[in-house]
C-alpha positions as CSV (number, residue, x, y, z in Angstrom):
1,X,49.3,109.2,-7.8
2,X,52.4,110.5,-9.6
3,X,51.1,114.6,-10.0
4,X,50.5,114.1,-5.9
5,X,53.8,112.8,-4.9
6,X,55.8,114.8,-7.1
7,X,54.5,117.6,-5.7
8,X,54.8,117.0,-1.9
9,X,58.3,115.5,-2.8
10,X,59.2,118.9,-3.7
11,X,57.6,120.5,-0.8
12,X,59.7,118.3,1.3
13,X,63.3,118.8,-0.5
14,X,63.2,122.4,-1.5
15,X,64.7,123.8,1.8
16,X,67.3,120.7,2.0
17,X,68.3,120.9,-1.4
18,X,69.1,125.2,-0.7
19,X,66.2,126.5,-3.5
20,X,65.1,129.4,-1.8
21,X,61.2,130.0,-1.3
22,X,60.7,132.6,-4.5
23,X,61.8,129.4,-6.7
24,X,60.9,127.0,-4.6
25,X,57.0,126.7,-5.3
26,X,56.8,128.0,-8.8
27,X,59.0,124.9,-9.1
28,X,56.7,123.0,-7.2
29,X,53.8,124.5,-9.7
30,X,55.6,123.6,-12.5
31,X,56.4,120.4,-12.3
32,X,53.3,119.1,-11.0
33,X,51.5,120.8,-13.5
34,X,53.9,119.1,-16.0
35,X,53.8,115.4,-14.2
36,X,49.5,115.8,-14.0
37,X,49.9,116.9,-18.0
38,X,52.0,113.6,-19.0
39,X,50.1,111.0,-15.8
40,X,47.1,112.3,-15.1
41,X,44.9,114.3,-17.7
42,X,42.9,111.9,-19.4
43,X,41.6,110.4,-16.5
44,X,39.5,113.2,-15.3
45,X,36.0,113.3,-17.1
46,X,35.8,117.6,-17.4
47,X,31.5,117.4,-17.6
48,X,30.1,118.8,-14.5
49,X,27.0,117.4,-13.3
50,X,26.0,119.8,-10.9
51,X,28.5,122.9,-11.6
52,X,26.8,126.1,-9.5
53,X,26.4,124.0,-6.4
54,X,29.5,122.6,-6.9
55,X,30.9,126.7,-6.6
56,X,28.1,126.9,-3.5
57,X,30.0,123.4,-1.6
58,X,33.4,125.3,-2.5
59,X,32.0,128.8,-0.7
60,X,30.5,126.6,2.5
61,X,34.2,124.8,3.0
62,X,35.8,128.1,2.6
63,X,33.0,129.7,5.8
64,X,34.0,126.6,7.2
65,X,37.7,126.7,6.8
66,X,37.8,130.7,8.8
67,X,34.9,130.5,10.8
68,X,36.8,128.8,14.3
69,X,39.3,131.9,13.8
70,X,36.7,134.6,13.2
71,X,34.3,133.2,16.0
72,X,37.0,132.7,18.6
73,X,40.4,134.9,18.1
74,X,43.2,132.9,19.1
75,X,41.6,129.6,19.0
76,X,44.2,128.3,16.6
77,X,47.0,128.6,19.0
78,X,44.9,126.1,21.7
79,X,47.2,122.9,22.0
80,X,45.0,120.9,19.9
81,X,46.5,122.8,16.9
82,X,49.7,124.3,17.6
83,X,52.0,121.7,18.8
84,X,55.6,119.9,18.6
85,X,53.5,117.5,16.4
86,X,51.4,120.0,14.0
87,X,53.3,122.6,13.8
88,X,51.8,126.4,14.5
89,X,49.6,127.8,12.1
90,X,52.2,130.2,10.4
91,X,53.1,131.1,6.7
92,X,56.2,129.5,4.9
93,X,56.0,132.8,2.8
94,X,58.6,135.0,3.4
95,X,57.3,138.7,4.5
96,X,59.6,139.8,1.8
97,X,57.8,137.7,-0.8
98,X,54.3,138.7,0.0
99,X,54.6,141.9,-2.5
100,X,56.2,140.3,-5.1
101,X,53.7,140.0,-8.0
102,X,55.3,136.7,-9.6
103,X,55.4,134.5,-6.4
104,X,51.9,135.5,-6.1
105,X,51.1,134.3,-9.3
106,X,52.5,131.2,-8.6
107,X,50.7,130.7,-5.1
108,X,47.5,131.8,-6.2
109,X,48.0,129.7,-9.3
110,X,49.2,126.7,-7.4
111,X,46.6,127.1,-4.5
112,X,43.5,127.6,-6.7
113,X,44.3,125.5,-9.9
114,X,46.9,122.6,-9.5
115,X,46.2,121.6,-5.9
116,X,42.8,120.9,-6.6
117,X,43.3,118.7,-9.5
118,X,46.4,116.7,-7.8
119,X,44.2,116.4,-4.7
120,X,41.1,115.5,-6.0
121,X,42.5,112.8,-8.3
122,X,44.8,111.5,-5.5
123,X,41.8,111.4,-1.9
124,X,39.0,110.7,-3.8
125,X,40.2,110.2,-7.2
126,X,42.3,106.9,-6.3
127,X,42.5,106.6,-2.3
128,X,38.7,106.5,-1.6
129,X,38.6,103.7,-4.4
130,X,41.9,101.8,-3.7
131,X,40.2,101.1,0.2
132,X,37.1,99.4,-1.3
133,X,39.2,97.2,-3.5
134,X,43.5,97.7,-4.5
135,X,41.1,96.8,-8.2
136,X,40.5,100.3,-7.7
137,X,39.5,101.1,-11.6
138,X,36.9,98.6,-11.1
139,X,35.0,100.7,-8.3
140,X,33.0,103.7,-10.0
141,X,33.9,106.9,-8.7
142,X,31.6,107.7,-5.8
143,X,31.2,104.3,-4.6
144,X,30.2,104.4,-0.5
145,X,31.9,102.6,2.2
146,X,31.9,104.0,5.2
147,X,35.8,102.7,6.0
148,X,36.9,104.4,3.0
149,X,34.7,107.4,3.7
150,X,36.0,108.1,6.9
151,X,39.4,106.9,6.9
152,X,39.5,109.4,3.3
153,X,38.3,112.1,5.2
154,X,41.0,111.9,8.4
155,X,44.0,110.9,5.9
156,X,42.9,114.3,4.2
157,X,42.8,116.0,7.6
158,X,46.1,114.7,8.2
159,X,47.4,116.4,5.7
160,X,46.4,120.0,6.7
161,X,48.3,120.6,9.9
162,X,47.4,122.6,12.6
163,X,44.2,122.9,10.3
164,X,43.3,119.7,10.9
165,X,39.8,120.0,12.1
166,X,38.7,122.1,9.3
167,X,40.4,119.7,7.4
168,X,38.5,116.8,9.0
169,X,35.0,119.1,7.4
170,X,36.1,120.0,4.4
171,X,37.7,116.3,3.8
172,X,33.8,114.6,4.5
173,X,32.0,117.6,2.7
174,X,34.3,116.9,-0.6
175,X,34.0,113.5,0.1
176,X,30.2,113.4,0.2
177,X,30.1,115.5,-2.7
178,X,31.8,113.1,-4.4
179,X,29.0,110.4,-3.3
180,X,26.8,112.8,-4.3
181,X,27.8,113.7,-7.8
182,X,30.2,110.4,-9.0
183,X,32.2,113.3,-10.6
184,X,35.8,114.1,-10.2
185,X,35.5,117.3,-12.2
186,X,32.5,118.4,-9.7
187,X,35.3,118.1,-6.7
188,X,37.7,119.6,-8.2
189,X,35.3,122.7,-9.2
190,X,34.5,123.0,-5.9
191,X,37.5,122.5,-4.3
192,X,39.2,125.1,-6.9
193,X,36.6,127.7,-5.4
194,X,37.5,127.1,-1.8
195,X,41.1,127.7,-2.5
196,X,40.5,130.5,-4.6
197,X,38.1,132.2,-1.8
198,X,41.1,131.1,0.4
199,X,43.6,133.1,-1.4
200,X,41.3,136.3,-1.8
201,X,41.2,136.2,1.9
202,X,44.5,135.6,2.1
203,X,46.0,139.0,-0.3
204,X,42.8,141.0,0.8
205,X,42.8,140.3,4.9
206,X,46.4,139.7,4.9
207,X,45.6,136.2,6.8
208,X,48.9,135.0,5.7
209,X,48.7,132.3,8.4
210,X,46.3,130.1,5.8
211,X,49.1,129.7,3.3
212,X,51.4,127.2,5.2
């Protein structure tokens, strides 16, 4: 748990605490890249069971993940995803940051790399486990309940905002991979390649909108 919640405890304290945004997240990288180094890297298996579809699950969540905003422009300003509540689905990069080379680095870095290994370990790493019993390290990984499935998957949604109902699919894909495979590492191969697709999209289309 400690790489997750030292990272979104410094999403939530960089503005208060006056770090502007270029230092703000290759902070962010760097210490949860440190805190998943010292906590958390001997506890993921690296063997991939099924590594190319693992890479195909990661391209389908990333079709998934644009396909309501290529199919229907505008449909992520309907109420059910821009609210008081959500939030608008707008960038926290500054325009004035979307050229510089180093905070790119560092977002593409973050996005593609760390975030998949903190999330991973964290949703169905620990929380899909700790549901089926707080014993958690005595449920294997990939072990099926449909509580801890489903409430998983809408925790994860949670989590994503105004992009909550891609969040909702991408949550039960990764999650039934994980069924699927018993592997961490698998997960986190896919979910590296959604997040890298992501960010391509992201510098190529200049979809800013999908980095919040």
């Amino acid at each position: 748990m400690a790489p997750f919640a030292a990272f979104v405890v410094l999403l939530g304290l960089s503005g208060p605490a006056g770090i502007g945004p270029e230092a703000a997240y290759p902070a962010r990288v760097i210490v949860g890249a440190l805190v998943w180094w010292w906590c958390a890297r001997r506890l993921v298996a690296w063997r991939l069971s099924r590594p190319w579809t693992s890479v195909l699950a990661g391209v389908a969540v990333f079709g998934v993940w644009i396909a309501p905003d290529l199919i229907w422009p505008g449909y992520r300003g309907f109420w059910l995803f821009s609210n008081s509540f959500l939030g608008e689905a707008r960038s926290t990069a500054p325009e004035g940051l979307r050229g510089n080379l180093p905070f790119l680095v560092f977002r593409v870095a973050g996005s593609a790399l760390l975030v998949p290994m903190l999330e991973e370990l964290f949703w169905r790493g620990w929380l899909m486990r700790w549901l089926i019993s707080p014993r958690m390290e005595e449920v294997p990984l990939g072990t099926y309940t449909a509580r801890a499935f489903w409430l998983t998957a809408v925790l994860f949604a949670s989590e994503h905002g105004p992009y909550w109902d891609v969040g909702l699919a991408a949550g039960l894909i990764y999650n039934g991979w994980m069924v699927r495979t018993r592997s961490l590492a698998d997960c986190i191969l896919a979910h590296a390649v959604t997040n890298g697709c992501l960010a391509a999209y992201v510098l190529l289309a200049g979809r800013w909108e999908y980095w919040l």
